[in-house]
N, C-alpha and C positions, 0 to 999 in steps of 0.2 A: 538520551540522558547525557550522555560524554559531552555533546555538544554546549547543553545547557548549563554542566557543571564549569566545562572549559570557560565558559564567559568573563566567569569572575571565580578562580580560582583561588584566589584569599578570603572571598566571602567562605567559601566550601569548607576551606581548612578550618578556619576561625570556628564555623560551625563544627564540624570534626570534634575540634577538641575541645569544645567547649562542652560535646558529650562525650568525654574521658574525661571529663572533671572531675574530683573526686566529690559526695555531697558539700552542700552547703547550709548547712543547720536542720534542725531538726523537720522542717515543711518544704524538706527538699526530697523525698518520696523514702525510701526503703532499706536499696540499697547501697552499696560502694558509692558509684558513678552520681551525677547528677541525674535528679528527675527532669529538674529545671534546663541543665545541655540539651537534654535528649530529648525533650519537649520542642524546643528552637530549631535543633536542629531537623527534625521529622516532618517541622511546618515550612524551612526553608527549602528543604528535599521536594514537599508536596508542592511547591509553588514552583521550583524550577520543573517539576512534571510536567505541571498546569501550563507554563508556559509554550512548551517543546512540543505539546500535544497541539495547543493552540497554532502555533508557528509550523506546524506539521502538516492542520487542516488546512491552514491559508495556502499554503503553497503545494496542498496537492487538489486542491477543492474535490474531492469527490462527490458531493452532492450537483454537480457538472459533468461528470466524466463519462453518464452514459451518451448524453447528445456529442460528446466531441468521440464517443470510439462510433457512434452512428454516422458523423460528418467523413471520420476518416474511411469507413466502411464504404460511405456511396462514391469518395473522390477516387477509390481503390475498383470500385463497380464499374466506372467509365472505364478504366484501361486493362482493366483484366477480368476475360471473359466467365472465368468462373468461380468470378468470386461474386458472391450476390447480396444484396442489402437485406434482403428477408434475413438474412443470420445473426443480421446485430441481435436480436432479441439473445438468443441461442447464446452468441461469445458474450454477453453482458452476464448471462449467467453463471457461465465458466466462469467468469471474473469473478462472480460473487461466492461461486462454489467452490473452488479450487481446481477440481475435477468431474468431470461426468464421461461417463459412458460415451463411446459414438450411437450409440441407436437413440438412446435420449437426445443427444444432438441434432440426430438428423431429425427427429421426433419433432423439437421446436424449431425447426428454421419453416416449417409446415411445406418442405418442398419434395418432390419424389425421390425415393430412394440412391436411384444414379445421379440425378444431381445433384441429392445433397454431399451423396461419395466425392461427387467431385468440389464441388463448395469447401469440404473438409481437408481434402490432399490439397487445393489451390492456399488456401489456409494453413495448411502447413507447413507447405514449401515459403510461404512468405515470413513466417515467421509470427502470425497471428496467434495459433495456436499451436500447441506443443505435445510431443507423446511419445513414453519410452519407447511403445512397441511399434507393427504398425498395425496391428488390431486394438490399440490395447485403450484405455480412456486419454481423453485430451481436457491439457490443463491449459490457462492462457498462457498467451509467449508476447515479449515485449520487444519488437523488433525496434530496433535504432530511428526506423523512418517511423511508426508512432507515435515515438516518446513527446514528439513535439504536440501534436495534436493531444492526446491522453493525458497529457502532465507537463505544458504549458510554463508553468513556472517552475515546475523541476528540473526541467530540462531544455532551458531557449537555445540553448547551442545547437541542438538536436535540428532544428527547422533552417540553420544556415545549411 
């Protein structure tokens, strides 16, 4: 919202005060203030939202973001031996969940127990995935070398 407001900061004020206005006749709602400021300005509030949400989704496109954390997964599979592509299912989920257990994790990568251990620690030392303890549930982690692939227009400097 800071961002949205900062745009056009006279539009905002103007707005502002035009709901601290004191009424304006009697079809001007109740109390003190204007119904009619307060009215204007709640619709210019919900349209810089609308925008910012708007301009949020373009440049994070998540409806995209599982095929690019799968792309970066397999380009990650070629040079490090234990890190496996079967798991994109698994960290798309953490992404969506916040956190999950490791046993549910190893649960959906559908690989055996030791290799999914290791899938998980290769995972974590990289910085894919993240976790207070070292037993404890793992949340996603947004390592530097990602950003470019995962969020592309968020971050293009990320891929120099």
């Amino acid at each position: 919202m800071s961002r949205g407001l900062a745009r056009n900061v006279q539009s905002y004020y103007d707005r502002l005060t035009d709901a601290d206005q004191p009424r304006r006749g009697d079809l001007d709602g109740r109390g003190n203030p204007s119904e009619r400021g307060l009215a204007a300005f709640a619709k210019y509030f919900l349209e810089t939202c609308l925008d910012q949400v708007t301009f949020m989704s373009e440049l994070l496109q998540l409806k995209d973001l599982r095929p690019r954390m799968r792309a970066y997964l397999m380009l990650l599979a070629e040079t490090e031996s234990d890190i496996r592509a079967e798991a994109e299912p698994a960290l798309y989920h953490v992404f969506l969940a916040g956190s999950v257990k490791r046993g549910e994790f190893k649960q959906m990568t559908g690989l055996g127990a030791r290799v999914a251990d290791k899938v998980i620690a290769a995972m974590l030392k990289k910085g894919l995935l993240a976790s207070e303890t070292p037993k404890g549930a793992v949340s996603i982690g947004l390592p530097l070398d990602a950003l470019a692939f995962y969020f592309p227009r968020l971050y293009p400097e990320a891929a120099a």
